[in-house]
N, C-alpha and C positions, 0 to 999 in steps of 0.2 A: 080137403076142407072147402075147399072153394068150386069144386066140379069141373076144373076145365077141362078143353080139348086135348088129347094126346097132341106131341108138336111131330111135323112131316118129316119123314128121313133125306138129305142130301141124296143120300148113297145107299148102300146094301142097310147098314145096320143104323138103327136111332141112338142104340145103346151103345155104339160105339162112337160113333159123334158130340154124345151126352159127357161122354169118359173127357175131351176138352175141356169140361168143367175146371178141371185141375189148374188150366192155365187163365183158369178167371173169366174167362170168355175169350165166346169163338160163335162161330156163322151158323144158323138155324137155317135159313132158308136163301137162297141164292138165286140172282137175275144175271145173264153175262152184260156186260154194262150199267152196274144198277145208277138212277138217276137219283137213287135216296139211299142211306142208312137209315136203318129205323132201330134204336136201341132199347133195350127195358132190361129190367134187372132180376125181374122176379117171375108170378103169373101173367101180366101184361104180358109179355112175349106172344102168349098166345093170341090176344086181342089184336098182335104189329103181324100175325099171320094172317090172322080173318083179314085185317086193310088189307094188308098187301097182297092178296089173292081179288079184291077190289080193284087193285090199283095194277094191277095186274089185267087184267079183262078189259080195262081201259086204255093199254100200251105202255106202261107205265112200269118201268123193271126196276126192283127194288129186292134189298138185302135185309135179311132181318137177322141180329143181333144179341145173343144174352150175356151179360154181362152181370152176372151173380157177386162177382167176387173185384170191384177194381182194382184194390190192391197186389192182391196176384192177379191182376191183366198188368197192370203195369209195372211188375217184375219179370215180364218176358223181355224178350229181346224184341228191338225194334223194328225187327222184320217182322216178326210175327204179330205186333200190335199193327200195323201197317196192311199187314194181310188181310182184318180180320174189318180194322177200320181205316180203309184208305183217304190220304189227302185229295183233298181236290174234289167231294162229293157232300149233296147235301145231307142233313143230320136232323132225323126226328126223335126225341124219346118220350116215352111214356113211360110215369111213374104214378102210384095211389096215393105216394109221398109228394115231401117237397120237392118243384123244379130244381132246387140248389144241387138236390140228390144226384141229379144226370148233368150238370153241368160241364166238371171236369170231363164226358166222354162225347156230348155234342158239340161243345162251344159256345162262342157267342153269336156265329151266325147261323146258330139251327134253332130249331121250335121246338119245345117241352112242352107237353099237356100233362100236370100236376095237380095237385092241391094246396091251396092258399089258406085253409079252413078244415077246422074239424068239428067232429061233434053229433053230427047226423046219425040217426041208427035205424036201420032198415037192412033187408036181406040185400044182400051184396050183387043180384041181379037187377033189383028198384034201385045202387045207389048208382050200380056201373050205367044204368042207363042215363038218372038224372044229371050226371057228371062228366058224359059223354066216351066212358070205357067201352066201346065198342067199334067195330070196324069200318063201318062207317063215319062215325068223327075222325079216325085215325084217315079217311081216304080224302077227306075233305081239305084236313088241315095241312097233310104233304103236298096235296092240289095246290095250294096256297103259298106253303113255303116255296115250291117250284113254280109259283106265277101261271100257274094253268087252271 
């Protein structure tokens, strides 16, 4: 519907990395020390790729995140939420919905880029730009929350 980009494989297979779906979320794209979590739920994933191949190029190691399903993420066990989103690192999400939406998986000390407002109608490439859906806002605002 929306045309995005295929998302990058970890490993050998995408399709088998995708199959974590089951566990509500699990790791898209991995940095060894990431300075950020970047989380999104849905097509955004692919927008917290484009940044973080931004942020990326600028030294900037960063994990990206989907979390489709919280409820079954947060029926796993706490190793494996912990794995997937560890303590002690900072937290971006992106959602087309409301920030409330990624709440419960950034905190209160990470940054949401959301919507506050609806009602606009335009093709979904004019609203992602006016609204700042793209990977450059996404590199801006981690910039930011990480004070750089």
């Amino acid at each position: 519907r929306q045309n995005i980009k295929s998302l990058p494989a970890l490993g050998a297979s995408r399709r088998e990395e995708a199959a974590q779906l089951a566990k509500g979320g699990y790791v898209v794209l991995d940095a060894p020390k990431p300075a950020v979590v970047m989380i999104a739920t849905g097509s955004e994933v692919a927008t917290l790729v484009e940044g973080a191949g931004l942020l990326a190029s600028e030294g900037i190691p960063v994990r990206v995140v989907s979390v489709p399903s919280e409820g079954l993420f947060r029926d796993q066990p706490e190793s494996y939420r912990q794995s997937v989103l560890p303590s002690g690192v900072a937290r971006y999400g992106l959602t087309s919905g409301l920030p409330v939406n990624l709440m419960g998986l950034v905190g209160e000390n990470g940054m949401i880029h959301g919507l506050d407002h609806f009602g606009w109608s335009a093709p979904y490439s004019v609203l992602d730009e006016k609204f700042g859906y793209n990977g450059a806002t996404v590199a801006a605002e981690v910039k930011k929350l990480l004070g750089k």
